[in-house]
Legacy VTK file of the C-alpha trace (Angstrom):
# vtk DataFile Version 3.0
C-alpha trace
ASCII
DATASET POLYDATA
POINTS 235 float
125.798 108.942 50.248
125.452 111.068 53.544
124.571 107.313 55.195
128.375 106.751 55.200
128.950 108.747 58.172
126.426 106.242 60.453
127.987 102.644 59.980
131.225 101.295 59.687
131.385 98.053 57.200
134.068 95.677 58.654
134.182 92.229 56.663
130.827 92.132 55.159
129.435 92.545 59.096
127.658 96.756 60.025
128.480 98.253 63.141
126.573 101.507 64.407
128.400 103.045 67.735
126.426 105.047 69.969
127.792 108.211 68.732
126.940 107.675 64.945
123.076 106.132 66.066
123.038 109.117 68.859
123.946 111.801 65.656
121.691 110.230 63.022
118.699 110.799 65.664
119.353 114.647 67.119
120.597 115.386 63.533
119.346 113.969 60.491
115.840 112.648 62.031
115.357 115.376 64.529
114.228 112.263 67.340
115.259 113.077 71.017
114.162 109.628 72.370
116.443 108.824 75.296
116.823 105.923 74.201
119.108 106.850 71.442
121.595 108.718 73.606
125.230 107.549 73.980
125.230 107.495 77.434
121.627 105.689 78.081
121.449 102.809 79.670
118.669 101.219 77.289
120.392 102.442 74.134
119.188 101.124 71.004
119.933 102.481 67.180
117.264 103.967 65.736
114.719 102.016 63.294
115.064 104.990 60.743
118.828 104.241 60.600
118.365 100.772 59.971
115.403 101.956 57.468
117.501 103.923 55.620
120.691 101.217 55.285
118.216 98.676 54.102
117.307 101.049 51.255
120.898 102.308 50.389
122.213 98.353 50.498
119.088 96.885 48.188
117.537 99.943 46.926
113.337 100.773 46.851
110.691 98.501 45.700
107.074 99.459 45.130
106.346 97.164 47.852
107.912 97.373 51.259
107.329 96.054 54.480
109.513 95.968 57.114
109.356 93.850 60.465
111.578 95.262 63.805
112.139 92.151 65.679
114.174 93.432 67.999
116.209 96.519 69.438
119.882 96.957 67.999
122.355 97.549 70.510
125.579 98.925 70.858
128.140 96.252 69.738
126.030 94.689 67.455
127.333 93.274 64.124
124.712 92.799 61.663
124.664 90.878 58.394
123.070 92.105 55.597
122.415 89.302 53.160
123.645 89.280 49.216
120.073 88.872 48.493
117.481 89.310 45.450
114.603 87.342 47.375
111.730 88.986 47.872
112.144 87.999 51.641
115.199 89.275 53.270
115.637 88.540 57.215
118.579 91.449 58.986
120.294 89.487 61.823
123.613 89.799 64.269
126.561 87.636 63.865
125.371 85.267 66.552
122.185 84.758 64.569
119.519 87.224 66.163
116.859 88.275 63.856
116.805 92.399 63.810
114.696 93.157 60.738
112.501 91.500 58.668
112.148 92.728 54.818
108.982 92.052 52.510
109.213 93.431 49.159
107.710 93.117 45.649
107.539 95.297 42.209
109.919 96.907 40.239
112.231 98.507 41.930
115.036 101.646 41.780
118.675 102.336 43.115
118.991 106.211 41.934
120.869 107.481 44.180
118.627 110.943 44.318
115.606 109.100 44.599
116.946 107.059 47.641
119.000 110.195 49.478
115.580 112.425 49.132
113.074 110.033 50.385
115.417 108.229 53.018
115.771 112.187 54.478
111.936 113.259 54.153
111.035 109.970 55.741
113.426 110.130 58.444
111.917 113.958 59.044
108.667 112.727 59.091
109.374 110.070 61.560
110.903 112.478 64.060
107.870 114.529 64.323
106.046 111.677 65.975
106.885 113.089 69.420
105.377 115.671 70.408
103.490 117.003 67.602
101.342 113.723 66.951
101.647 111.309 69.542
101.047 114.164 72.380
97.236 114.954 70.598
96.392 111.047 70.409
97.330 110.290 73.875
95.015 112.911 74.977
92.380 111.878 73.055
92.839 108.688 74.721
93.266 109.395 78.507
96.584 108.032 78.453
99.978 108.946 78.725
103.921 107.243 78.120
105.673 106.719 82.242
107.674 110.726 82.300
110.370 109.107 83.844
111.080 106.427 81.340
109.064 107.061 78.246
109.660 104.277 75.638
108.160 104.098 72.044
109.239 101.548 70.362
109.668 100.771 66.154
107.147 97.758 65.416
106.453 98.120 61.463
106.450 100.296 58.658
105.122 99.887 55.065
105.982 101.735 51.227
103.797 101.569 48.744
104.924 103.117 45.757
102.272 103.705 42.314
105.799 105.165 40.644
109.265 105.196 41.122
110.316 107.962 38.218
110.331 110.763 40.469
113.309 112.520 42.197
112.118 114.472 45.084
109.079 112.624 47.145
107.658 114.934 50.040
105.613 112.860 52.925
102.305 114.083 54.307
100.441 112.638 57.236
97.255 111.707 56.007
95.696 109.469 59.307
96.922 108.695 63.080
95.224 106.662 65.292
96.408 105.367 69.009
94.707 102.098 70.340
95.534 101.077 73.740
95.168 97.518 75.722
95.916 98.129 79.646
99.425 99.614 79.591
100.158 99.348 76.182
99.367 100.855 73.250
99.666 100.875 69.360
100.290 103.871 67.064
99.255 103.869 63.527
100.823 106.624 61.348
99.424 106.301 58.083
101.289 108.794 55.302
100.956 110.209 51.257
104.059 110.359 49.213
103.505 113.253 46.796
105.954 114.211 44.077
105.404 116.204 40.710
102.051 117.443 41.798
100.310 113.921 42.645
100.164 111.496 44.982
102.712 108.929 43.983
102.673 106.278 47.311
101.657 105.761 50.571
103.106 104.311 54.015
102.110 103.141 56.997
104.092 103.028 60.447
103.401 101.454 63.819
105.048 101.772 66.773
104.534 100.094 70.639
104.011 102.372 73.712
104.562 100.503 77.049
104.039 101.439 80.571
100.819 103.814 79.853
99.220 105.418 82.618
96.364 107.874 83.253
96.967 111.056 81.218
98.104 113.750 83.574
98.629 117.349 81.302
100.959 118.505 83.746
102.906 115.746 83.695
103.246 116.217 79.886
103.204 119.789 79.903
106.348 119.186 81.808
107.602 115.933 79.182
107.098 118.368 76.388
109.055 120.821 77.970
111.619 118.853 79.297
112.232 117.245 75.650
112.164 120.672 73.780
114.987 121.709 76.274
116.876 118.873 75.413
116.175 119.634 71.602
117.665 123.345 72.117
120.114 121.725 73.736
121.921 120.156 70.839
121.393 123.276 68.343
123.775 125.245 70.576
LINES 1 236
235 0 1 2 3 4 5 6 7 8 9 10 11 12 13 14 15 16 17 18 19 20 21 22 23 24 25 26 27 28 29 30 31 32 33 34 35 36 37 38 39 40 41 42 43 44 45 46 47 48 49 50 51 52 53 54 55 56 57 58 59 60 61 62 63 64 65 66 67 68 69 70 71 72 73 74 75 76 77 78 79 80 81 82 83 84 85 86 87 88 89 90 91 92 93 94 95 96 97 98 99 100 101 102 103 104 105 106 107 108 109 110 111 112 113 114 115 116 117 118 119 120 121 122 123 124 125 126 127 128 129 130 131 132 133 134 135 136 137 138 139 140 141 142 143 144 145 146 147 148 149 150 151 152 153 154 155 156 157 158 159 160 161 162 163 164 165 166 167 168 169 170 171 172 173 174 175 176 177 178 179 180 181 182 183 184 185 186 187 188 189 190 191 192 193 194 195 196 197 198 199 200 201 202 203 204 205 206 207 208 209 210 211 212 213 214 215 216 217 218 219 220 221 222 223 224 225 226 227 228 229 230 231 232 233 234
Protein backbone atom coordinates (compact mmCIF):
# COMPACT_ATOMS: atom_id res chain seq x y z
CA UNK A 1 0.00 0.00 0.00
CA UNK A 2 1.31 3.60 -0.91
CA UNK A 3 1.05 4.13 3.24
CA UNK A 4 4.40 2.25 3.40
CA UNK A 5 6.38 5.12 2.41
CA UNK A 6 5.01 7.32 5.75
CA UNK A 7 5.97 5.05 8.84
CA UNK A 8 8.63 2.91 9.70
CA UNK A 9 7.45 -0.29 11.94
CA UNK A 10 10.35 -1.06 14.38
CA UNK A 11 9.34 -3.91 16.98
CA UNK A 12 5.67 -3.70 16.92
CA UNK A 13 6.24 0.34 17.93
CA UNK A 14 5.33 3.29 14.43
CA UNK A 15 7.57 6.01 13.94
CA UNK A 16 6.64 8.99 11.47
CA UNK A 17 9.87 11.45 10.91
CA UNK A 18 9.24 14.85 9.93
CA UNK A 19 10.09 14.25 6.42
CA UNK A 20 7.59 11.30 5.79
CA UNK A 21 4.56 13.45 7.98
CA UNK A 22 5.98 16.78 6.07
CA UNK A 23 5.50 14.59 2.43
CA UNK A 24 2.20 12.89 3.28
CA UNK A 25 0.77 16.61 3.89
CA UNK A 26 2.25 18.79 0.67
CA UNK A 27 1.78 15.50 -1.30
CA UNK A 28 -0.80 13.06 -0.82
CA UNK A 29 -3.30 15.47 1.26
CA UNK A 30 -2.43 18.66 -0.46
CA UNK A 31 -2.36 20.48 3.49
CA UNK A 32 0.27 23.35 3.80
CA UNK A 33 -0.30 23.82 7.59
CA UNK A 34 3.00 24.98 9.06
CA UNK A 35 2.67 22.94 11.40
CA UNK A 36 3.51 19.93 9.42
CA UNK A 37 6.81 21.24 8.11
CA UNK A 38 10.15 19.54 8.97
CA UNK A 39 11.71 22.40 10.13
CA UNK A 40 8.68 23.95 12.40
CA UNK A 41 9.07 24.40 15.64
CA UNK A 42 5.42 23.14 16.64
CA UNK A 43 5.60 20.14 14.31
CA UNK A 44 3.03 17.64 14.67
CA UNK A 45 2.05 14.58 12.09
CA UNK A 46 -0.89 15.05 10.49
CA UNK A 47 -4.38 13.51 11.79
CA UNK A 48 -5.04 12.22 8.14
CA UNK A 49 -1.81 10.17 8.43
CA UNK A 50 -2.71 8.71 11.54
CA UNK A 51 -6.41 8.34 9.92
CA UNK A 52 -5.26 6.52 7.27
CA UNK A 53 -2.74 3.92 9.39
CA UNK A 54 -5.63 3.20 11.65
CA UNK A 55 -7.58 2.02 8.59
CA UNK A 56 -4.70 0.11 6.78
CA UNK A 57 -3.72 -1.68 10.41
CA UNK A 58 -7.64 -2.70 11.36
CA UNK A 59 -9.40 -2.05 8.22
CA UNK A 60 -13.12 0.04 7.83
CA UNK A 61 -16.14 -0.49 9.86
CA UNK A 62 -19.55 0.96 9.13
CA UNK A 63 -19.11 2.80 12.24
CA UNK A 64 -16.16 5.00 12.98
CA UNK A 65 -15.31 7.51 15.31
CA UNK A 66 -12.18 8.70 16.02
CA UNK A 67 -10.93 10.86 19.11
CA UNK A 68 -7.35 13.11 18.63
CA UNK A 69 -6.20 13.40 22.11
CA UNK A 70 -3.26 14.84 21.44
CA UNK A 71 -0.61 16.15 18.80
CA UNK A 72 2.03 13.46 17.56
CA UNK A 73 5.41 14.64 17.57
CA UNK A 74 8.52 13.95 16.06
CA UNK A 75 10.13 10.99 17.97
CA UNK A 76 7.12 9.52 18.92
CA UNK A 77 6.69 5.70 19.06
CA UNK A 78 3.21 4.66 18.97
CA UNK A 79 1.57 1.33 19.74
CA UNK A 80 -1.04 0.12 17.84
CA UNK A 81 -2.89 -2.54 19.77
CA UNK A 82 -3.59 -6.38 18.40
CA UNK A 83 -7.12 -5.52 18.91
CA UNK A 84 -10.77 -6.76 17.77
CA UNK A 85 -12.58 -4.52 20.53
CA UNK A 86 -14.81 -2.28 19.42
CA UNK A 87 -12.80 0.34 21.52
CA UNK A 88 -9.27 0.76 20.54
CA UNK A 89 -7.14 3.60 22.45
CA UNK A 90 -3.54 4.72 19.99
CA UNK A 91 -0.85 5.67 22.58
CA UNK A 92 3.23 6.33 22.74
CA UNK A 93 5.54 3.97 24.36
CA UNK A 94 5.55 5.95 27.57
CA UNK A 95 1.79 5.56 27.73
CA UNK A 96 0.29 8.88 26.18
CA UNK A 97 -3.06 8.50 24.71
CA UNK A 98 -2.88 9.84 20.82
CA UNK A 99 -6.10 8.48 19.32
CA UNK A 100 -9.09 7.19 20.44
CA UNK A 101 -11.07 4.54 18.08
CA UNK A 102 -14.97 3.81 18.29
CA UNK A 103 -16.20 1.38 15.89
CA UNK A 104 -19.14 -0.98 15.21
CA UNK A 105 -20.72 -3.05 12.07
CA UNK A 106 -19.39 -5.22 9.69
CA UNK A 107 -16.47 -4.31 8.50
CA UNK A 108 -13.85 -4.65 5.22
CA UNK A 109 -9.97 -4.94 4.64
CA UNK A 110 -9.99 -4.78 0.58
CA UNK A 111 -7.22 -3.33 -0.08
CA UNK A 112 -8.94 -1.08 -3.08
CA UNK A 113 -11.61 -0.10 -0.96
CA UNK A 114 -9.17 1.16 1.81
CA UNK A 115 -6.32 2.80 -0.76
CA UNK A 116 -9.38 4.78 -2.64
CA UNK A 117 -11.19 6.15 0.27
CA UNK A 118 -8.03 6.70 2.58
CA UNK A 119 -6.81 9.06 -0.72
CA UNK A 120 -10.30 10.85 -1.45
CA UNK A 121 -10.59 11.49 2.24
CA UNK A 122 -7.23 12.73 2.72
CA UNK A 123 -8.06 15.16 -0.54
CA UNK A 124 -11.01 16.24 0.95
CA UNK A 125 -9.43 17.11 4.18
CA UNK A 126 -6.79 19.30 2.56
CA UNK A 127 -9.24 21.55 1.01
CA UNK A 128 -10.29 22.80 4.41
CA UNK A 129 -7.90 25.75 4.10
CA UNK A 130 -8.64 28.10 2.13
CA UNK A 131 -11.50 27.05 0.16
CA UNK A 132 -13.91 26.38 3.25
CA UNK A 133 -12.61 27.60 6.33
CA UNK A 134 -11.69 31.18 4.61
CA UNK A 135 -15.84 31.65 3.67
CA UNK A 136 -16.91 30.58 7.37
CA UNK A 137 -14.56 32.80 9.10
CA UNK A 138 -15.96 35.61 7.21
CA UNK A 139 -19.23 34.85 7.83
CA UNK A 140 -18.27 34.98 11.32
CA UNK A 141 -16.13 38.17 11.83
CA UNK A 142 -13.29 36.20 12.77
CA UNK A 143 -10.09 35.21 11.66
CA UNK A 144 -6.96 32.39 12.68
CA UNK A 145 -3.57 34.87 14.33
CA UNK A 146 -1.51 35.34 10.37
CA UNK A 147 1.48 34.89 12.13
CA UNK A 148 0.82 31.61 13.78
CA UNK A 149 -2.34 30.14 12.39
CA UNK A 150 -3.16 26.79 14.12
CA UNK A 151 -6.13 24.41 13.28
CA UNK A 152 -6.08 21.68 15.04
CA UNK A 153 -7.65 17.74 14.38
CA UNK A 154 -10.42 17.25 17.23
CA UNK A 155 -12.80 14.39 15.69
CA UNK A 156 -13.94 12.78 12.74
CA UNK A 157 -16.77 10.24 12.11
CA UNK A 158 -17.63 7.27 9.05
CA UNK A 159 -20.71 6.13 8.63
CA UNK A 160 -20.96 3.65 6.10
CA UNK A 161 -24.84 2.16 4.70
CA UNK A 162 -22.37 -0.32 2.44
CA UNK A 163 -19.07 -1.46 2.23
CA UNK A 164 -19.28 -3.43 -1.41
CA UNK A 165 -18.07 -0.64 -3.33
CA UNK A 166 -14.54 0.05 -4.72
CA UNK A 167 -14.17 3.62 -5.52
CA UNK A 168 -16.05 6.09 -2.82
CA UNK A 169 -15.87 9.89 -3.93
CA UNK A 170 -16.51 12.52 -0.85
CA UNK A 171 -18.75 15.55 -1.23
CA UNK A 172 -19.17 18.34 1.25
CA UNK A 173 -22.62 18.43 2.05
CA UNK A 174 -22.65 21.13 5.36
CA UNK A 175 -19.90 23.47 7.18
CA UNK A 176 -20.53 25.40 9.97
CA UNK A 177 -17.88 27.54 12.27
CA UNK A 178 -18.99 28.33 15.94
CA UNK A 179 -16.78 30.45 17.91
CA UNK A 180 -16.42 31.09 21.94
CA UNK A 181 -13.95 34.22 22.55
CA UNK A 182 -10.76 33.10 20.78
CA UNK A 183 -11.66 29.85 19.87
CA UNK A 184 -13.60 28.26 17.59
CA UNK A 185 -15.10 24.90 16.29
CA UNK A 186 -15.40 23.70 12.67
CA UNK A 187 -17.92 21.21 11.64
CA UNK A 188 -17.34 19.61 8.20
CA UNK A 189 -20.08 17.41 7.59
CA UNK A 190 -19.53 15.09 4.17
CA UNK A 191 -21.57 12.33 1.57
CA UNK A 192 -19.72 9.30 0.47
CA UNK A 193 -21.13 8.49 -2.98
CA UNK A 194 -20.13 5.45 -4.99
CA UNK A 195 -22.02 3.55 -7.90
CA UNK A 196 -24.43 6.36 -8.38
CA UNK A 197 -25.81 6.68 -4.62
CA UNK A 198 -25.03 7.89 -1.58
CA UNK A 199 -23.38 5.08 0.27
CA UNK A 200 -22.07 6.99 3.84
CA UNK A 201 -21.53 9.98 5.47
CA UNK A 202 -18.77 11.73 7.80
CA UNK A 203 -18.38 14.27 9.96
CA UNK A 204 -15.06 16.22 10.97
CA UNK A 205 -14.24 18.81 13.61
CA UNK A 206 -11.42 20.64 14.09
CA UNK A 207 -10.23 23.53 16.96
CA UNK A 208 -9.17 27.07 15.85
CA UNK A 209 -7.28 28.99 18.63
CA UNK A 210 -6.10 32.46 18.93
CA UNK A 211 -9.14 34.08 16.77
CA UNK A 212 -9.22 37.63 16.31
CA UNK A 213 -11.32 40.24 14.48
CA UNK A 214 -11.51 39.32 10.77
CA UNK A 215 -9.27 41.67 8.87
CA UNK A 216 -9.61 40.73 4.70
CA UNK A 217 -6.36 42.10 4.17
CA UNK A 218 -4.82 40.28 6.56
CA UNK A 219 -6.21 37.12 4.86
CA UNK A 220 -6.02 38.33 1.51
CA UNK A 221 -2.40 38.31 2.38
CA UNK A 222 -2.67 34.50 4.48
CA UNK A 223 -4.23 33.20 1.34
CA UNK A 224 -1.63 34.45 -0.66
CA UNK A 225 1.13 33.76 1.37
CA UNK A 226 -0.07 29.92 1.65
CA UNK A 227 -0.77 29.53 -2.17
CA UNK A 228 2.94 30.69 -2.62
CA UNK A 229 4.05 28.19 -0.41
CA UNK A 230 1.75 25.59 -2.28
CA UNK A 231 3.54 26.57 -5.76
CA UNK A 232 6.35 26.29 -3.96
CA UNK A 233 6.55 22.56 -3.58
CA UNK A 234 5.14 21.75 -7.27
CA UNK A 235 8.39 23.19 -8.64
Amino acid sequence: MFLDDYYQNNSGTIHISRQQASHFAKYIAGDFNPIHDEDAKRFCVPGDLLFALVLKQYGLSQHMHFTFLGMVSDGVKLIFPDANAESITIRDSEGKDYLDIKREGASSSEPVLLQNLTRRYVEFSGQTFPLILVPLMAEQGVMINPERPLVIYESMTIDMQRLDINDPQLELCRSSLSVEGKRGSVCLEFCINADDEIVGSGKKTMVLSGLRAYDQAAIDQLVEAYGMRKEGYRL
